[in-house]
N, C-alpha and C positions, 0 to 999 in steps of 0.2 A: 367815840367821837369827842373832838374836844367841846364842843357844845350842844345845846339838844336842838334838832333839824325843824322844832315848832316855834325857836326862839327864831321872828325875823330880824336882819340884820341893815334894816334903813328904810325907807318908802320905797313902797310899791313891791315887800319881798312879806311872805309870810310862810318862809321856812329860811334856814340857815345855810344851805348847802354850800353858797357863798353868797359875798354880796353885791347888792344893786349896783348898777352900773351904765350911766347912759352912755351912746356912743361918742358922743363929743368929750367925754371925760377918760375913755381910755386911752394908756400907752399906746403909741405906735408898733404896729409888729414890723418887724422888717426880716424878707425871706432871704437867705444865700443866692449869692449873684445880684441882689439887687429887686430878685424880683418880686412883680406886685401880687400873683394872684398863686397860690397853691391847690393843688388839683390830682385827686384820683379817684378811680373807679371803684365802688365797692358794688361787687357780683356774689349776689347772694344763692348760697348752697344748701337747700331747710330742706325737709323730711316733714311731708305732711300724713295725718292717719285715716284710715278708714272707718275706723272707731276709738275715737281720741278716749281715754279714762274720761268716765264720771266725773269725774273732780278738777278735772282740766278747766284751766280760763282758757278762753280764746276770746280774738279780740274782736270787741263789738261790733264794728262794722263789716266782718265776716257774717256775724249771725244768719241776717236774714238770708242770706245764699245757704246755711249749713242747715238743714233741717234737724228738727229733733231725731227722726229715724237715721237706724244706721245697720249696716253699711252706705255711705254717701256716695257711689263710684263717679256718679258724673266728675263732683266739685273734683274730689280725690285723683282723678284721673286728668282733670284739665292741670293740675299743679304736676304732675308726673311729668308731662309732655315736655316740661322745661327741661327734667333733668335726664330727658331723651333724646330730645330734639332741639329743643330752645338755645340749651346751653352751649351746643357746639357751633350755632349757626352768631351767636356773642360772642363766641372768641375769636371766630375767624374773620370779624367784623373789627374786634381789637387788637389782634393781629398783624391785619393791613396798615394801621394806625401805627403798629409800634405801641403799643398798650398793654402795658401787663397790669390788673386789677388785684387789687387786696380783695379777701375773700373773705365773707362771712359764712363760716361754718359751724352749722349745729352739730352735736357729738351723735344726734340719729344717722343725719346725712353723712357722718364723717365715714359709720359703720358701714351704711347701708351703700355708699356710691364710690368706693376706691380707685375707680376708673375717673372717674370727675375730680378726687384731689391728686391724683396723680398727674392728669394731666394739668392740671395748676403748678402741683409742684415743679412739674419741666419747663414751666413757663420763668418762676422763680417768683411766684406769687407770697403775696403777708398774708399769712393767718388770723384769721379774730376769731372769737370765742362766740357763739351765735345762741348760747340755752339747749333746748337739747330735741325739741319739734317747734315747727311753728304753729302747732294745734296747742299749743302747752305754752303760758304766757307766767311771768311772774307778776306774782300780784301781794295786798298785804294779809290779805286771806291765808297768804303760808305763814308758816311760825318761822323763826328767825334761823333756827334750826336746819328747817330744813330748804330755805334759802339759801344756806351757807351752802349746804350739801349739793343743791342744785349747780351752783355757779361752780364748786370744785371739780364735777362731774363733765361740767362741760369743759371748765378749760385741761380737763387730765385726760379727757378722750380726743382731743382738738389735737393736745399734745402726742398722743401716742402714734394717731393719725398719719400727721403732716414728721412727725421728728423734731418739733421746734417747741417751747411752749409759749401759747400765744401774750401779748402783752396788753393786747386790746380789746373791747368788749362791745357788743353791739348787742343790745336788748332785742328779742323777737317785737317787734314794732312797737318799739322804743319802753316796752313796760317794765315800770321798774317799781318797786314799796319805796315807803319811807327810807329804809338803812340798806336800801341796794348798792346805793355809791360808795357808804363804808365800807361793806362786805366784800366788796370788788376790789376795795384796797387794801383790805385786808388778804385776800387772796392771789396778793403780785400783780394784779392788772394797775397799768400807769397811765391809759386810757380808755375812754369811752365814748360812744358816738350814738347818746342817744338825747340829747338835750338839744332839741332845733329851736334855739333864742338868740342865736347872733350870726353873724359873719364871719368872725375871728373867732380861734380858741381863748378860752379863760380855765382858768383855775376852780376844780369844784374840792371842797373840805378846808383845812386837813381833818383828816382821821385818826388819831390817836397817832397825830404825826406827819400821816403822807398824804398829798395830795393827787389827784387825780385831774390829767390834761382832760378839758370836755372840746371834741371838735364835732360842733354842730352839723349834724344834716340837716337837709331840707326835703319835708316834703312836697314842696311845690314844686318840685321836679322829679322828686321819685317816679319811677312808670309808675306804678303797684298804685301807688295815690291821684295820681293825675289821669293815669289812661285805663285804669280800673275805676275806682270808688268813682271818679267825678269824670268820668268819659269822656275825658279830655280826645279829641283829635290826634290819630299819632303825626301830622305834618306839623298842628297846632303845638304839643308836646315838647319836638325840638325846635320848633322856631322860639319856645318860650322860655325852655332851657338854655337855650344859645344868647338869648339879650340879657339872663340873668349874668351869664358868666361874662357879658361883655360890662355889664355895668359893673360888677364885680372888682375885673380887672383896668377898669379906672377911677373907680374906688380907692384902689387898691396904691394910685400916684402917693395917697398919702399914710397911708396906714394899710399893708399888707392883708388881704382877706382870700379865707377857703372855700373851697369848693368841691364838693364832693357829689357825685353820680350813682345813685342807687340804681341798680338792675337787677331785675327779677328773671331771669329766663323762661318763666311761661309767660311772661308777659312782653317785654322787650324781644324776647326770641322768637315771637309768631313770624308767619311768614309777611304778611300785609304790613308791618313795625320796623323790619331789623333794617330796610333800606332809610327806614328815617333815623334809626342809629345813626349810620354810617353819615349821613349828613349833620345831625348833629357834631359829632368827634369832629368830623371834617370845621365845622364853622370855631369851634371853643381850641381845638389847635390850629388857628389860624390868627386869634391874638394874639398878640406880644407878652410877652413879659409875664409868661406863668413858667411854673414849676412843678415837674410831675414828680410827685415823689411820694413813699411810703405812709400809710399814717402814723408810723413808729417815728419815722424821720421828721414829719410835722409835728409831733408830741415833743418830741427831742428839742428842735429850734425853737418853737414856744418856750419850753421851761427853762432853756439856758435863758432866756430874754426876761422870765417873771419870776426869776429866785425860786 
């Protein structure tokens, strides 16, 4: 790193990864063609366990559903459903749309479900590198070691998978240590999608050099957050997702801003949900002036704009 990530770097920052930054102070992004708002779907593909190692983090708001005993088959079996069921009733929902989703894959799921990246791959979907179960979290509890090992593992099983090696990186629910954002640029990722603090991409590092596109999700629309953890409505869900992306994209008149769609297939793919998908997609392509495009290709237009 070129500096240590406890040094903050101005008010209101108490680490380094970059600096503060209100919105009224930053550049303008401007997208290709003009347009104002950038937008895709990331369709998450994870491998959960039935008896995840001892040693495993998983994330706290899982807990209380995950009992101490195990084999766990309910939980374990309601997350399966997705990558049975779930998942083919969300494609054909994106499909219809004309939607092809970057995919976040873990190097479990990449193993265990080659019918699922395959039919990604014919669709002609982006790969991201997704950790390697979503019962297994990185945390700083690992040694640096074997963090490094971790993220190598995933993005070289992601790559063998799909045939590509990925360029992007998506934390199993958004967990990262202190030196996860070096280690990920040390290991050829050029983005990352786990920092939900803006609208627009920014710049996280550099690292011994290079820096790292961060394009923010949000969970205030993810399903897995909204119509899981906080039981959100799924008619509530897209109606709330839908006025985000409309305010967004006139937001957006002045200073171009992203938008990214989390989906979980056991969760968005239920049967009582997927028709509020399709309403959704239907209302957020129906404003003007966005841009569908890869998150490799939104990583791309940002850095050409921020040196």
């Amino acid at each position: 790193m070129s500096r240590h990530i406890e040094e903050p770097t101005g008010p209101g920052m108490d680490h380094a990864h970059y600096a503060y930054r209100a919105a009224p102070d930053a550049p303008p992004v401007r997208w290709p063609g003009g347009a104002r708002i950038a937008f895709f779907v990331l369709l998450h593909i994870e491998a959960w366990e039935i008896t995840p190692p001892a040693d495993a983090h998983r994330d706290p708001r899982f807990v209380a559903e995950f009992p101490a005993f195990h084999p766990d088959l309910r939980a374990w079996s309601q997350r399966e459903y997705g990558n049975r069921v779930g998942i083919f009733r969300v494609l054909s929902v994106l499909d219809r749309f004309g939607l092809v989703p970057a995919v976040a894959l873990s190097s479990a799921a990449a193993r265990l479900y080659p019918e699922l990246v395959e039919a990604c791959r014919r669709r002609g979907c982006e790969f991201l590198a997704h950790g390697s179960h979503a019962t297994r979290l990185i945390t700083s509890r690992m040694t640096g070691e074997a963090e490094r090992a971790f993220i190598a593992e995933a993005r070289d099983r992601v790559a063998e998978a799909t045939g590509s090696v990925p360029r992007g990186w998506v934390s199993q629910d958004q967990s990262e240590s202190a030196r996860t954002p070096a280690l990920l640029a040390d290991a050829g990722f050029d983005h990352v999608l786990d920092w939900p603090n803006d609208d627009r991409p920014y710049l996280l590092g550099p690292y011994a050099g290079r820096t790292l596109v961060s394009l923010p999700p949000q969970p205030e629309w993810d399903d897995v957050a909204m119509m899981w953890l906080k039981r959100m409505a799924p008619a509530a869900w897209a109606a709330n997702a839908a006025a985000a992306f409309a305010a967004l994209a006139e937001e957006g008149r002045r200073s171009g801003t992203l938008f990214q769609l989390g989906l979980h297939p056991w969760v968005a793919g239920q049967a009582h949900r997927i028709r509020h998908l399709g309403d959704l997609l239907a209302s957020i392509l129906g404003v003007p002036g966005s841009w569908r495009a890869r998150p490799s290709e939104i990583a791309e237009s940002y850095r050409g704009q921020a040196g």
